[in-house]
C-alpha positions as CSV (number, residue, x, y, z in Angstrom):
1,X,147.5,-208.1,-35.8
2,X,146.3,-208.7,-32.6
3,X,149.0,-207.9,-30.4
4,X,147.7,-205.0,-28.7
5,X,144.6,-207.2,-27.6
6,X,146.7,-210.6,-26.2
7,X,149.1,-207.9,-24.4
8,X,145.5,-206.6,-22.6
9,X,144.1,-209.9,-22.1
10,X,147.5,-210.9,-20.1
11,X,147.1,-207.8,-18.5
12,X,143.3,-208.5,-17.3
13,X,144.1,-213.0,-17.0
14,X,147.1,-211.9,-14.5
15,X,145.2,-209.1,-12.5
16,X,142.5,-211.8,-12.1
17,X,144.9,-214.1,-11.1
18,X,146.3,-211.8,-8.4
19,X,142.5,-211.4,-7.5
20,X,142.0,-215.1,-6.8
21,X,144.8,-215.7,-4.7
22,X,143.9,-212.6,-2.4
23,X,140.2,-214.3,-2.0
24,X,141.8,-217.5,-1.7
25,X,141.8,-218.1,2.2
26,X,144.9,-220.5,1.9
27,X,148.5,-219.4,1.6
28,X,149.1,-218.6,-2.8
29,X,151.1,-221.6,-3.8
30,X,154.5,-220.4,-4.5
């Protein structure tokens, strides 16, 4: 039922994500 809204709340979690670790001044943790 609410499959199409988890897929796009992954989608926005891991842009945010990617986001974070550009801002983040120290090396991403790999």
């Amino acid at each position: 039922m609410f499959k199409g809204s988890s897929s796009l709340f992954w989608i926005l979690f891991f842009n945010l994500s990617l986001v974070l670790v550009c801002l983040s001044p120290a090396d991403p943790p790999v």
